[in-house]
Every structure is written in C-alpha cells, then in structure tokens.
PLY file of the C-alpha trace (Angstrom):
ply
format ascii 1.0
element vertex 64
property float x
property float y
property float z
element edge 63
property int vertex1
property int vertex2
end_header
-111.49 78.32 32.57
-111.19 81.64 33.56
-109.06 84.51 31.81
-106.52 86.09 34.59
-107.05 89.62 32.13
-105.05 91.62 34.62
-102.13 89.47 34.17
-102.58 89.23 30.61
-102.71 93.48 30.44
-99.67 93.42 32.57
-97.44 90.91 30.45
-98.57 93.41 27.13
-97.67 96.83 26.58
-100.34 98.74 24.99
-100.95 102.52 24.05
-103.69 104.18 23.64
-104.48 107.97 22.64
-106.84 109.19 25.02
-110.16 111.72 23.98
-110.88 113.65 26.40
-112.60 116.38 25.10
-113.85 119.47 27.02
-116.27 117.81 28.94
-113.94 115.54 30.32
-111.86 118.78 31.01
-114.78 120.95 32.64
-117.45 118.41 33.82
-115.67 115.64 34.92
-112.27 116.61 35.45
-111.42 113.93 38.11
-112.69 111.08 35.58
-110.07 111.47 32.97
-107.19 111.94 36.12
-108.62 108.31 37.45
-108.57 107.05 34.15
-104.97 107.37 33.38
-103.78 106.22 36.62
-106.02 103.55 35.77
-104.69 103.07 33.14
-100.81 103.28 33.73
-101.50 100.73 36.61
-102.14 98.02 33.95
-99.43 98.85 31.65
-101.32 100.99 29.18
-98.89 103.77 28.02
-101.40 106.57 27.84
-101.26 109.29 25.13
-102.93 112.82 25.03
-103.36 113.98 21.70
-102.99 117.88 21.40
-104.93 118.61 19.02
-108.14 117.88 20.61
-111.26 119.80 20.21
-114.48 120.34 21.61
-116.95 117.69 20.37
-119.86 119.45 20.63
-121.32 117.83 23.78
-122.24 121.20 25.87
-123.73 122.79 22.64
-126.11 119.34 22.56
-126.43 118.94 26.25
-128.27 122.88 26.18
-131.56 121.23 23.60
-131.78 118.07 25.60
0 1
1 2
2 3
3 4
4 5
5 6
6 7
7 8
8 9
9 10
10 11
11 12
12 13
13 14
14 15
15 16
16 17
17 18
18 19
19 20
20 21
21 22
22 23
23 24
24 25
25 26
26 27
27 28
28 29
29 30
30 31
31 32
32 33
33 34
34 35
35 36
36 37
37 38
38 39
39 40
40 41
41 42
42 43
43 44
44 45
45 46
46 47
47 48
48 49
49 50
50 51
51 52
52 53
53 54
54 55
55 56
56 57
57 58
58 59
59 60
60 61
61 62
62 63
C-alpha cells in the first residue's frame, strides 16, 4: 500500500526554519526562492531565521 505523502503534508501543518546561508544567497539565489514556494505549496509554514551567518562554504570552496 502506497503512502499518498502529499495528502498527508497537506492535512498537517508544519514549520520549519529555513538555513540559507550566503551561498544560498549569492550562488544559488533562485534555489532557496523555489524552495519556499515549494514549500508553502505543501503546507509548510516557512521561517527565515535572522540571525543567519555565513557558514564558511566560500572560504572552503577556495582550497578544494
């Protein structure tokens, strides 16, 4: 037996706190736009903390 998930999403209302970081904000801005109207589309109340700070990924990407 299959799970209908979409329907399941849609009967619960859940929230998450989105990280998006600055590479979401400067290399792949359209991503995190898509993802919280992806989001919001199933019922997921989306939240953006603040607060958020770099994580370090462009600093790691420049040894790789």
């Amino acid at each position: 037996m299959a799970i209908d998930l979409p329907h399941l999403i849609k009967k619960t209302c859940l929230k998450i706190a989105l990280f998006a970081g600055c590479a979401m904000d400067f290399i792949y801005p359209g991503h995190g736009k898509d993802i919280v109207t992806l989001l919001k589309k199933t019922n997921i109340q989306v939240d953006f903390p603040v607060n958020q700070t770099c994580c370090g990924l462009p600093a790691m990407m420049i040894f790789l």
